[in-house]
N, C-alpha and C positions, 0 to 999 in steps of 0.2 A: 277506838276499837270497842265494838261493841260487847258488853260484860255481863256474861250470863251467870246464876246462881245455882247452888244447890239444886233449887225448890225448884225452878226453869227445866231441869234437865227432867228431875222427879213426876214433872208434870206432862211435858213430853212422849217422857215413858208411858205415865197412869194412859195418857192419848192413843201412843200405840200399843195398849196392854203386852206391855213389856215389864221384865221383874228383873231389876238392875240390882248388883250388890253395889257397895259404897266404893270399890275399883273401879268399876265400871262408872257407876256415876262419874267420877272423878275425869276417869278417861274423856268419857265425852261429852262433858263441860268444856275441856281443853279445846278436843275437835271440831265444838259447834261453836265454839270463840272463834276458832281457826277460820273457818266456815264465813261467818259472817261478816268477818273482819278483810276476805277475800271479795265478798257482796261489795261491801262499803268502796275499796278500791275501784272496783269495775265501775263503780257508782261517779269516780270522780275524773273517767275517762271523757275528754269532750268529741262528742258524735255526733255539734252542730252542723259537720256540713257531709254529713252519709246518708244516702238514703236509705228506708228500710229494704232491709232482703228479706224475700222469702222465696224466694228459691234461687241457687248458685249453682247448679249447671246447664240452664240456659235451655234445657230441653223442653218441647211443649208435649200437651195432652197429643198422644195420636191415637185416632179412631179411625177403624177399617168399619166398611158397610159391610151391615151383617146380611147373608146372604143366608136361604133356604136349601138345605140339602136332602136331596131325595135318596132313601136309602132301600130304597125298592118294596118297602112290605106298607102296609095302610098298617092304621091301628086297629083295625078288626082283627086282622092276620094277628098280629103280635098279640093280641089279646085271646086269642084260641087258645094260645098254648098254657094259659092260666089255669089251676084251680078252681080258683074263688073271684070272680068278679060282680065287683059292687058298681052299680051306676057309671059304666064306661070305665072305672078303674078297678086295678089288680089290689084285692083285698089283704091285709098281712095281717098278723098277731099285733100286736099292741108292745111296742119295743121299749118303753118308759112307764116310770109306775107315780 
């Protein structure tokens, strides 16, 4: 079982700028033993004769052909009823700074 220290959890933390009191420490020194020691097992599982999965329920990619729908108005039409039109397009404020 793999055996982690004080300093290992401390350093972890410092990693994910995280501010552990010495309970905490304590605690998840335990948990990330717990943890790795669960790694290690899965580790000594034999999956000589599995192939790899990556996908288990067997459905594939479906693609519909994309079709063109005519909704009666051109883009001129829809563009009259604009304020502010810049170069074929509807002008707006500036939404991000």
């Amino acid at each position: 079982m793999a055996k982690i220290t004080k300093e290992d959890v401390l350093r972890l933390a410092r990693l994910s700028r995280l501010h552990l009191t010495d309970e905490e420490v304590s605690k998840y020194k335990v948990e990330i033993e717990a943890m790795l020691g669960y790694v290690e097992q899965l580790k000594s599982v034999d999956l000589g004769d599995l192939e790899p999965t990556s996908q288990v329920t067997g459905l594939k990619n479906v693609m519909r052909q994309d079709t063109e729908k005519s909704y009666g108005a051109s883009p001129e039409q829809l563009l009259k009823n604009s304020t502010s039109i810049v170069e074929g397009q509807i002008k707006v404020r500036r939404m991000l700074q």
